[in-house]
C-alpha positions as a printed Julia matrix, in Angstrom:
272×3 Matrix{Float64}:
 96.68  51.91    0.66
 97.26  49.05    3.15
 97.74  51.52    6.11
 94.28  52.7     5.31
 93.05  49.34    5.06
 94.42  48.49    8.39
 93.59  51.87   10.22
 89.46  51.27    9.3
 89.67  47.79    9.87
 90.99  48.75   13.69
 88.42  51.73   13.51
 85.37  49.38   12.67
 86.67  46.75   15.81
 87.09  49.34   18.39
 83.89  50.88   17.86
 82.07  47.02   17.75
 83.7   46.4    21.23
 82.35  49.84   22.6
 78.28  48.98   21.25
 78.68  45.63   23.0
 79.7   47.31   26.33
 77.19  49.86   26.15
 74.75  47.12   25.63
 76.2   45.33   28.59
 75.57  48.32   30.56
 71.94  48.96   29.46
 70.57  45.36   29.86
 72.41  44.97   33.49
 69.76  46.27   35.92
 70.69  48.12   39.64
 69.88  46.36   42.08
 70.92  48.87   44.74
 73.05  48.32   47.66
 74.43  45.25   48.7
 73.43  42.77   51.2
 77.19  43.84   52.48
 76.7   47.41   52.25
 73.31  47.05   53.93
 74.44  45.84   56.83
 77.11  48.36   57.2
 74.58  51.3    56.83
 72.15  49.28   59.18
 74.51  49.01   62.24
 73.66  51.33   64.58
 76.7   53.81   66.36
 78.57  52.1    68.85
 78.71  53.45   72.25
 82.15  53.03   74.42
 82.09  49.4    76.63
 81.17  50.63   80.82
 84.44  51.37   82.71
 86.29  52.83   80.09
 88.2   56.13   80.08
 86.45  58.39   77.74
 88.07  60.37   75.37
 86.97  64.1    76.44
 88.87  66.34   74.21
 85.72  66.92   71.78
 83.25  68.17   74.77
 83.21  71.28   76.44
 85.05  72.34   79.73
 83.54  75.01   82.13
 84.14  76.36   85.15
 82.15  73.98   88.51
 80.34  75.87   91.01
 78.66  73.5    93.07
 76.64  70.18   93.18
 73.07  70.61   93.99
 72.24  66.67   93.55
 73.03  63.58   92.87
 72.16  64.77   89.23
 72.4   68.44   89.26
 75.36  70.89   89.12
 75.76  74.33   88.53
 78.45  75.52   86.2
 79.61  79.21   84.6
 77.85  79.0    81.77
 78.62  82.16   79.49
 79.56  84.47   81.97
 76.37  83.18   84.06
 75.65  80.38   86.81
 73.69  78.23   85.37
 71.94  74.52   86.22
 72.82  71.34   84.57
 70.32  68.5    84.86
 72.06  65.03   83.84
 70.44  63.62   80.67
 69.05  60.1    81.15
 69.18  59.83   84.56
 67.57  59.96   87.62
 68.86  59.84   91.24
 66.64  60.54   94.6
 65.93  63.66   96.01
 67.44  65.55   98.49
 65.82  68.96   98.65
 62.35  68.32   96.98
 59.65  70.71   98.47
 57.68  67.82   98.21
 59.13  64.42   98.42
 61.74  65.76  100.79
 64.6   63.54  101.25
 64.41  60.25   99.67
 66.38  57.57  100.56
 69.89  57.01   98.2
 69.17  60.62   97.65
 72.06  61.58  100.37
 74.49  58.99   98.94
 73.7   59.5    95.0
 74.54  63.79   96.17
 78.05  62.44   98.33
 79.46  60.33   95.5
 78.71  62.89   93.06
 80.59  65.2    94.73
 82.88  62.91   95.71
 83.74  62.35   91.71
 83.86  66.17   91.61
 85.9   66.37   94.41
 88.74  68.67   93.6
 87.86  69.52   90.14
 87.79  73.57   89.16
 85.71  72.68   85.74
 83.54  69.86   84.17
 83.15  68.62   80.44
 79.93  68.33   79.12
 78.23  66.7    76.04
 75.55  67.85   74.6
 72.63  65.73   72.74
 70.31  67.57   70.35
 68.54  69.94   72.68
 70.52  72.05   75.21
 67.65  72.92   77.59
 64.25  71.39   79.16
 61.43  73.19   79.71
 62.58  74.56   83.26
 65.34  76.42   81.09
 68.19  74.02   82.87
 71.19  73.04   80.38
 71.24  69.61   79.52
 74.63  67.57   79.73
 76.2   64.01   79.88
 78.68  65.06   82.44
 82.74  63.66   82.37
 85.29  64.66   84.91
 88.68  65.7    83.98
 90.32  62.29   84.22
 87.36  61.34   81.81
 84.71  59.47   83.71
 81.22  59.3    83.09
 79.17  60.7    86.19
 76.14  58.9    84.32
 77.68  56.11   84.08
 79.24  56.11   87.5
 76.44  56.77   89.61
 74.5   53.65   87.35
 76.91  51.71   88.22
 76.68  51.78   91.78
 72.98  52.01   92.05
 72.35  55.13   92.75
 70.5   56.56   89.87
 67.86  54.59   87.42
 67.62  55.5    83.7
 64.78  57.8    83.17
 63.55  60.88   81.13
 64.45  59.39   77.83
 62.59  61.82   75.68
 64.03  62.37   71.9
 66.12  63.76   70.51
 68.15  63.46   73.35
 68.61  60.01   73.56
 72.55  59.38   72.49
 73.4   57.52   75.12
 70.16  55.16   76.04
 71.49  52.13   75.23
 75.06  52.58   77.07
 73.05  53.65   80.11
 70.07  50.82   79.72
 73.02  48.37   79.77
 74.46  49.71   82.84
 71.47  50.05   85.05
 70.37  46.1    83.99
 73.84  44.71   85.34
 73.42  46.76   88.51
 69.94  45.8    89.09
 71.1   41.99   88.93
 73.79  43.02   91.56
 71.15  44.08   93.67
 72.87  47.03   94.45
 71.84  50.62   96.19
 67.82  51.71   94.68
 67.6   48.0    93.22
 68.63  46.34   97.0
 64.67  47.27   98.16
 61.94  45.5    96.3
 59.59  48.28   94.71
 61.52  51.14   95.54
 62.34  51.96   92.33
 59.06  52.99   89.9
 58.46  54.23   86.37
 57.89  57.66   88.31
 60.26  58.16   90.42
 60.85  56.57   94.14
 58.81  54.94   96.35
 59.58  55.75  100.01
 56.87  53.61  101.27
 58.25  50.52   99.7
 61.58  51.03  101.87
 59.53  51.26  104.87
 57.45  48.05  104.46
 61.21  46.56  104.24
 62.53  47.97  107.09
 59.22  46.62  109.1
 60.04  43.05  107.41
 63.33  43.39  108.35
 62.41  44.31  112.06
 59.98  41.56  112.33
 62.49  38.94  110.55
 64.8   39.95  113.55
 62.31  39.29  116.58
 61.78  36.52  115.15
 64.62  35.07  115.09
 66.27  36.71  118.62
 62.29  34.96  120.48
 64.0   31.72  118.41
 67.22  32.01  120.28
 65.09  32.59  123.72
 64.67  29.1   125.09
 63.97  29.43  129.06
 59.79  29.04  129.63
 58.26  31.05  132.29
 55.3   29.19  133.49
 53.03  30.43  136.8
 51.43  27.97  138.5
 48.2   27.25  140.2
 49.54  28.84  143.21
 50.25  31.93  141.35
 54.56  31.02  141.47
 56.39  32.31  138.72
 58.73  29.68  137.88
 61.45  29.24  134.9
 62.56  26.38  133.15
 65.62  25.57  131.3
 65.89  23.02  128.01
 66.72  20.05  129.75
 65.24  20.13  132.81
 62.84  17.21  134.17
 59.43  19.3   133.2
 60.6   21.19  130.5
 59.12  20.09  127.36
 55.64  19.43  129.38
 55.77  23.21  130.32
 53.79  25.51  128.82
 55.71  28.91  128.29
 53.72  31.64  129.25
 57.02  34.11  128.59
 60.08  33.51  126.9
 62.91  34.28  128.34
 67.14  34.59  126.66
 68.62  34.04  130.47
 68.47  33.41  133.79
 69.0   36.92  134.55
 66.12  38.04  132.79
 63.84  35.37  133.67
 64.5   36.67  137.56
 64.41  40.55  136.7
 60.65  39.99  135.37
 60.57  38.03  138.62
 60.41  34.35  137.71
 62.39  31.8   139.85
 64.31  28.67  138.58
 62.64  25.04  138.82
 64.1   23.05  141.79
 63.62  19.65  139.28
């Protein structure tokens, strides 16, 4: 009779324990994720630090044909040669049947190669869509040693970030990143002022620097040129050299960088 007594006595506890967690349960509200696990699902994909080695055993390796650009190559692409336009980038032409060649163009085409140098295949990564609407493939290109092309030809200035359209923007960030610390070096495209535009290149910009540059230089080789040439009332062509009795009263009609020159245009020296 006392085992009875004790076995519903046990009975009555257990089941009193197991209402008040169920009641526990039911008056605890969700309050969904927390702040912790927010932040973890907030944090956007990491992309691998510039200058790394990239780990290319996940892409896909075909066969290299030939470089067409500084962002272009042609690959065997299922049995077919096919063109691969670089995602994200954008380097100056070199064959454009209108804009001709553009300057960096050469250089961003030779260091591509150059990276390619050697090299029977290519890896490529593909973003969300595969082709643009000229039908080329669309890559982020790695050599076999696992460099970027992208990411090499950003960092020496010789492409700018551009055609970001979704979905195939992966990589925008990485690339952004790149181009910003190579625009503060001042290095290829980013060394002219203006050259580099939200579409495209602009030649003219490179030759308003050039003419700068040209002036900037006759400037300062007439600055160097300190012999006057002065004619006189008499019609004499006569020189003078810093130092000389009449020389800062002269009046330099020509400047002249020597003696030599000041007597070839036929000019002769000051006897004071």
């Amino acid at each position: 009779m006392k085992k009875w007594i004790m076995y519903l006595l046990s009975l009555t506890i257990l089941l009193g324990a197991c209402s008040s967690i169920d009641e526990l349960v039911e008056e605890t509200p969700f309050t969904g994720p927390t702040e912790e696990t927010q932040q973890t699902e907030k944090e956007p994909t990491k992309v691998t630090s510039p200058g790394t080695i990239h780990d290319i055993s996940k892409f896909e390796e075909f066969p290299l044909v030939s470089v067409i650009d500084g962002d272009t190559i042609k690959i065997k692409y299922n049995g077919a040669n096919e063109n691969v336009r670089f995602l994200l980038v954008d380097t100056p032409e070199t064959n454009h049947p209108k804009l001709g060649v553009q300057p960096f163009g050469q250089e961003a085409k030779d260091f591509t190669k150059q990276l390619l140098e050697g090299q029977d295949t290519v890896f490529l990564e593909f973003d969300v869509s595969y082709r643009d609407k000229y039908n080329r493939l669309l890559a982020y290109i790695y050599t076999a040693d696992g460099k970027s092309v992208q990411e090499e030809l950003l960092k020496e200035g010789l492409a700018r970030v551009a055609y970001i359209y979704a979905p195939n923007t992966m990589h925008v960030d990485w690339f952004e990143s790149i181009q910003k610390s190579a625009q503060q070096q001042a290095v290829g495209i980013w060394s002219v002022e203006n050259y580099v535009t939200d579409r495209g290149y602009d030649k003219e910009a490179i030759e308003e620097s050039e003419k700068v540059t040209e002036t900037d230089s006759t400037k300062n080789n007439d600055a160097d040129c300190t012999i006057k040439g002065n004619i006189n009332s008499k019609g004499e062509k006569i020189y003078h050299t810093p130092g000389q009795q009449y020389y800062e009263m002269t009046i330099a009609e020509e400047m002249f960088c020597s003696k030599e020159e000041a007597e070839a245009a036929g000019f002769r020296g000051t006897k004071r």
